[in-house]
MDTraj code that builds the backbone (N, CA, C; nanometers):
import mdtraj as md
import numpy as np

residues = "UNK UNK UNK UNK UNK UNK UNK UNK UNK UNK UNK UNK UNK UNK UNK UNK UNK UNK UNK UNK UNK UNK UNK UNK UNK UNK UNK UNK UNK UNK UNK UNK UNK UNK UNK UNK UNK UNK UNK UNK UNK UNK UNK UNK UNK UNK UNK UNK UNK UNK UNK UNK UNK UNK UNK UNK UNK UNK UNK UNK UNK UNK UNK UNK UNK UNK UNK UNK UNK UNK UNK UNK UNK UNK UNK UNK UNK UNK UNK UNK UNK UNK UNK UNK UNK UNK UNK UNK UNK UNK UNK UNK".split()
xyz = np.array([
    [0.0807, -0.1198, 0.0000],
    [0.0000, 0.0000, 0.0000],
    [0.0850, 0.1262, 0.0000],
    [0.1929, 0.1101, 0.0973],
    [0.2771, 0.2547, 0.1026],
    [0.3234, 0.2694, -0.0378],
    [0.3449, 0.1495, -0.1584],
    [0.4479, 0.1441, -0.2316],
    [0.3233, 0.2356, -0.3553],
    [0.2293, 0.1773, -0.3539],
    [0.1533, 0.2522, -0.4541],
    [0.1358, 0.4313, -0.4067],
    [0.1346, 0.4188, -0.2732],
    [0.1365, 0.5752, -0.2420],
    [0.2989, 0.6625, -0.2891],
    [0.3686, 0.5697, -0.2426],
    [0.5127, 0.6684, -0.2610],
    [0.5040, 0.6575, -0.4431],
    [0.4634, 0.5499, -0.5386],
    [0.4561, 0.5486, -0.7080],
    [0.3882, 0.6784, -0.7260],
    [0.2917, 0.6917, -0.6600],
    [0.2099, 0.8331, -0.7251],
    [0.2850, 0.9451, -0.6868],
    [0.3495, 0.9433, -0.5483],
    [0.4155, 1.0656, -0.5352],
    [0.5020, 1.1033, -0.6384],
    [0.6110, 0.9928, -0.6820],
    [0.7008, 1.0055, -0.7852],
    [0.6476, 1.0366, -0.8896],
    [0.5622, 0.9616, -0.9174],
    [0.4627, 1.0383, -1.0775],
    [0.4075, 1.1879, -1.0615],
    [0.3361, 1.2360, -0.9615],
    [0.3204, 1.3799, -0.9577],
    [0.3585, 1.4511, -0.8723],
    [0.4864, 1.4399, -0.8543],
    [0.5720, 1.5193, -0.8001],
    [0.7377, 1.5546, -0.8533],
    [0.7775, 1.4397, -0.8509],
    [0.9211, 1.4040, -0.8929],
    [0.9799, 1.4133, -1.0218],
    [0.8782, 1.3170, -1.1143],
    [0.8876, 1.3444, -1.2258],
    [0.8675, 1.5319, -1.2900],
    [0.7698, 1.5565, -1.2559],
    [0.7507, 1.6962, -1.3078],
    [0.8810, 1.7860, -1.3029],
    [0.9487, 1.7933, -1.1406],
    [1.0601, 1.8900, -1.1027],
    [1.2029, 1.8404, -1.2039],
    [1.2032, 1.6813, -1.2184],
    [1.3065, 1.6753, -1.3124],
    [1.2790, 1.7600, -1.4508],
    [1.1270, 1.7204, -1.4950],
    [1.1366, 1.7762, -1.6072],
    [1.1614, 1.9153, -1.6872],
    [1.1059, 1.9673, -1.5533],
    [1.1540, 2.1562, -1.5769],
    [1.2718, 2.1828, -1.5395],
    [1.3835, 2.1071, -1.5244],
    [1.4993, 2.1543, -1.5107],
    [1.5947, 2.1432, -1.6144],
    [1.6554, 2.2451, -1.6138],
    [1.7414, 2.2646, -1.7466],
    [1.8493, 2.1342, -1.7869],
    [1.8479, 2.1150, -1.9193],
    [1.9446, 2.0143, -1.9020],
    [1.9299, 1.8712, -1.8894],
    [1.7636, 1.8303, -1.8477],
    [1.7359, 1.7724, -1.8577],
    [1.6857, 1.6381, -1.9538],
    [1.7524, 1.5403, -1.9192],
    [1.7392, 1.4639, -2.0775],
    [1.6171, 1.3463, -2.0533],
    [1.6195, 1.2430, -1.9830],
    [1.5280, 1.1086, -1.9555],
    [1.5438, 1.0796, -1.8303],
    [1.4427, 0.9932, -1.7682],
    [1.4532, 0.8925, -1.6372],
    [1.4062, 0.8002, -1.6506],
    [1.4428, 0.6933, -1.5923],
    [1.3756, 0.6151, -1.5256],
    [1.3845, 0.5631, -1.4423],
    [1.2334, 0.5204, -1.3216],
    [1.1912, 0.4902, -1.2593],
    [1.1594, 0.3290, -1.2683],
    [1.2804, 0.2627, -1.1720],
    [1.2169, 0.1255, -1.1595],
    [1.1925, 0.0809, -1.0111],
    [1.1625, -0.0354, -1.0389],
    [1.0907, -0.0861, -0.8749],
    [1.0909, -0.2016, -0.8798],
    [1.0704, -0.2678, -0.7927],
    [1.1038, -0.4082, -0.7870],
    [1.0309, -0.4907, -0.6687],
    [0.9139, -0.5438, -0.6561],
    [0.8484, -0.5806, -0.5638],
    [0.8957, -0.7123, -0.5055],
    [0.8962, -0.6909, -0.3767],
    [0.9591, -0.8515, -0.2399],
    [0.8044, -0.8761, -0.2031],
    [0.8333, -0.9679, -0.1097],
    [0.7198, -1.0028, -0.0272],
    [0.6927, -0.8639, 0.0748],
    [0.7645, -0.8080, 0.0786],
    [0.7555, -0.7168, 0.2115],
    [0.7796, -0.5634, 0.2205],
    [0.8620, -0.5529, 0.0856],
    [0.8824, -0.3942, 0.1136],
    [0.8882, -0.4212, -0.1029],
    [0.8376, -0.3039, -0.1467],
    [0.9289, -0.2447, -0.2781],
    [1.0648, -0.2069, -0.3005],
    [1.1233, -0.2189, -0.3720],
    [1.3046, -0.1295, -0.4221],
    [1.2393, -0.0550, -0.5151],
    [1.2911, 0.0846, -0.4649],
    [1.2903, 0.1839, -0.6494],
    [1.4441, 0.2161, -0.6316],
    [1.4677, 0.2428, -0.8228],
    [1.5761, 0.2622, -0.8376],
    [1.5200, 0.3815, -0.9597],
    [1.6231, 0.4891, -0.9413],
    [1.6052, 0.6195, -1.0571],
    [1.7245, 0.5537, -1.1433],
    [1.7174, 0.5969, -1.2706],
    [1.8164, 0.6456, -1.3323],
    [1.7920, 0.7742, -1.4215],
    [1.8625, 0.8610, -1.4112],
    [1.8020, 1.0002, -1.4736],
    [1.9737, 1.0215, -1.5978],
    [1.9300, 1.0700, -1.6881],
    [2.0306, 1.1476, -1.7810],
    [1.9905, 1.3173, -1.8166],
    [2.0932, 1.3203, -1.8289],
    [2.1363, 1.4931, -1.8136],
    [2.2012, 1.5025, -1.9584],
    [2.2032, 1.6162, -1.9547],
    [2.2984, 1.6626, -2.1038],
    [2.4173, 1.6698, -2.0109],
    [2.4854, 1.7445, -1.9059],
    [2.6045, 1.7269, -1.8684],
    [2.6095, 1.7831, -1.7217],
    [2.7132, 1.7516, -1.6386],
    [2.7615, 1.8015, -1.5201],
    [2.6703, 1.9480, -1.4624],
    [2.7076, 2.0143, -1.5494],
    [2.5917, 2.1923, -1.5301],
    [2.4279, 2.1472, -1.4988],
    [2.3814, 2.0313, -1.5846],
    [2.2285, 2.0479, -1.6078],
    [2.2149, 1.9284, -1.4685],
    [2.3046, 1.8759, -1.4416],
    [2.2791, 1.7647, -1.3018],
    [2.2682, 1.8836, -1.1666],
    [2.3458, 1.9787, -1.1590],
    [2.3622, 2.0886, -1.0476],
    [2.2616, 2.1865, -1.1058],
    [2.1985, 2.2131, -1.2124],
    [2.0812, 2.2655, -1.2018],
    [1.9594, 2.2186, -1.1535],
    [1.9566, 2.0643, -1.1006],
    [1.8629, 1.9963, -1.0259],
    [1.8941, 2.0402, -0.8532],
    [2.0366, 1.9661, -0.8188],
    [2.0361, 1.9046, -0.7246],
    [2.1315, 2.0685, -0.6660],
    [2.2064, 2.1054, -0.6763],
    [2.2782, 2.2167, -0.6444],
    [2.4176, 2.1902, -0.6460],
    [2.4879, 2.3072, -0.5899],
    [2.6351, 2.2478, -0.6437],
    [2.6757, 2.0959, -0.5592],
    [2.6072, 2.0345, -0.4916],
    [2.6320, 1.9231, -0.3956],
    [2.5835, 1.7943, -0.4883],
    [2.6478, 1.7948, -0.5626],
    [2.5457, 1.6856, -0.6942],
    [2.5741, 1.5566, -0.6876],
    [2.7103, 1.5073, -0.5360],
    [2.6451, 1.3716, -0.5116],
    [2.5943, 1.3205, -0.4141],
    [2.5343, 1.4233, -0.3392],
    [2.4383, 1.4092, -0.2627],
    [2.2893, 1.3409, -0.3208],
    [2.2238, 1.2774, -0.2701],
    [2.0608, 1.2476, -0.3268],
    [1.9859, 1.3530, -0.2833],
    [1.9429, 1.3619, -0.3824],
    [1.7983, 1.4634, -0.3354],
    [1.6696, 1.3877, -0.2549],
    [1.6442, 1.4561, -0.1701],
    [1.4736, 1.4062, -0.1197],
    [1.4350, 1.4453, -0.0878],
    [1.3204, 1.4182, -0.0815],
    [1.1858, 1.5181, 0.0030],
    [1.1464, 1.4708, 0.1529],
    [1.1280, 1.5587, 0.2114],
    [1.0505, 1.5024, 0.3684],
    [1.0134, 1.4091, 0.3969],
    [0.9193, 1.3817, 0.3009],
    [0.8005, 1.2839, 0.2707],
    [0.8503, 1.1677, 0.2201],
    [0.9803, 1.1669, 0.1302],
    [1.0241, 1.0376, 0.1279],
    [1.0169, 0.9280, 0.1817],
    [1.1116, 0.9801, 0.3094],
    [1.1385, 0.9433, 0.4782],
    [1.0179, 0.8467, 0.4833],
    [0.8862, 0.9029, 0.4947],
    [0.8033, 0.7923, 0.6043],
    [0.7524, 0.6951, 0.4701],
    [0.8203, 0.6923, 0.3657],
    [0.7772, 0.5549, 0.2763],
    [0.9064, 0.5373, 0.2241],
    [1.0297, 0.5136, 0.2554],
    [1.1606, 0.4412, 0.2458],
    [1.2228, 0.3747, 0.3698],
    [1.2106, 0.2370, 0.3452],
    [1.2966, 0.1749, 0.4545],
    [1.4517, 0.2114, 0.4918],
    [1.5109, 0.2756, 0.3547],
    [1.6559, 0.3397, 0.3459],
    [1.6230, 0.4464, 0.2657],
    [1.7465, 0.5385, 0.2660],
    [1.7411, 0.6178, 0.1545],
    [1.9214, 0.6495, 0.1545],
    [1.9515, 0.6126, 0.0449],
    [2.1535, 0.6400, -0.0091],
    [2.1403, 0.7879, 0.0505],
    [2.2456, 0.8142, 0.1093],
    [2.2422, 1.0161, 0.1293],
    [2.3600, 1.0367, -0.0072],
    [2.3907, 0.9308, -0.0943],
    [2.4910, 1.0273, -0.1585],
    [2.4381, 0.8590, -0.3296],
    [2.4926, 0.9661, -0.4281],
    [2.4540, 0.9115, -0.5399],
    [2.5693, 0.8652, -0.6646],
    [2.5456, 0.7983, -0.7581],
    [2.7002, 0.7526, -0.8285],
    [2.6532, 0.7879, -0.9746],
    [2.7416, 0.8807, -1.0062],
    [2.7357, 0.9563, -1.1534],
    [2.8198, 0.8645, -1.2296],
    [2.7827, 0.8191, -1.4197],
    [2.8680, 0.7752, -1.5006],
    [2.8196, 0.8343, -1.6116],
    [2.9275, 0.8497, -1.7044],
    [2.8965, 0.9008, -1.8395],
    [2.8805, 0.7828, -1.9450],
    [2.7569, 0.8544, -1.9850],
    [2.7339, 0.7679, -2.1522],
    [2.8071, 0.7332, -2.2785],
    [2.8627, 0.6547, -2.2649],
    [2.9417, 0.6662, -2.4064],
    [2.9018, 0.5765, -2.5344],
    [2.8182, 0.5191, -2.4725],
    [2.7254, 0.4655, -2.6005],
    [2.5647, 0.4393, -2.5560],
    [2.4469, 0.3799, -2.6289],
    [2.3074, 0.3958, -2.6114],
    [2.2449, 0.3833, -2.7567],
    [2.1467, 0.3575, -2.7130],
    [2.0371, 0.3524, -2.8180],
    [1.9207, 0.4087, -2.8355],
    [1.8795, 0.4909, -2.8776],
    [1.7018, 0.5798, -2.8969],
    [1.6579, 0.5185, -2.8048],
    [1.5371, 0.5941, -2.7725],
    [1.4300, 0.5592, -2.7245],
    [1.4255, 0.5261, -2.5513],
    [1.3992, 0.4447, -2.5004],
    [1.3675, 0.4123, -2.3323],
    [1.4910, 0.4069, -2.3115],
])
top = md.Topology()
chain = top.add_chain()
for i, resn in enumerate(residues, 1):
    res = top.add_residue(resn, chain, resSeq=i)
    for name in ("N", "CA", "C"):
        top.add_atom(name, md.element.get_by_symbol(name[0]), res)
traj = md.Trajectory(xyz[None], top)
C-alpha cells in the first residue's frame, strides 16, 4: 500500500521537477516488488555536469529528497554515483 502511495508521489511530483529543469534529458523509474517492502531505483540522464547541479545544487552527489520520502523508504543512499554515456540507443 505505502508502495503505490510513494509510485504516485514520484509520478506527480518528482517526475515533473526533473522535467523543468534545465538540461534535462530522460529517467527512469524502476521498482522491484519482495514479499515485504518495494526497491525503487532512478536512473536520470542529463545533457552534462551543469544540467545535473541545475537539479540538485552544487552538492550533486548528494541524493535529493523530500521530507516525505522518509516515512515511505525503509533506506534512503544520502549520496549518489554519476557515469557518463558513451554509447546507447534511442528511445527508453
Amino acid at each position: 500500500m505505502d508502495a503505490d502511495t510513494y509510485e504516485r508521489l514520484i509520478i506527480e511530483r518528482d517526475i515533473p521537477n526533473y522535467r523543468k529543469t534545465e538540461g534535462f534529458a530522460k529517467l527512469l523509474f524502476l521498482k522491484r516488488k519482495a514479499r515485504n517492502y518495494t526497491r525503487f531505483k532512478l536512473i536520470s540522464v542529463w545533457q552534462d555536469l551543469a544540467a545535473i547541479k541545475n537539479f540538485t545544487g552544487e552538492n550533486y552527489n548528494a541524493a535529493v529528497a523530500y521530507e516525505t520520502d522518509r516515512k515511505y523508504l525503509a533506506d534512503f543512499p544520502g549520496s549518489v554515483t554519476h557515469f557518463e554515456v558513451f554509447a546507447g540507443e534511442p528511445g527508453v
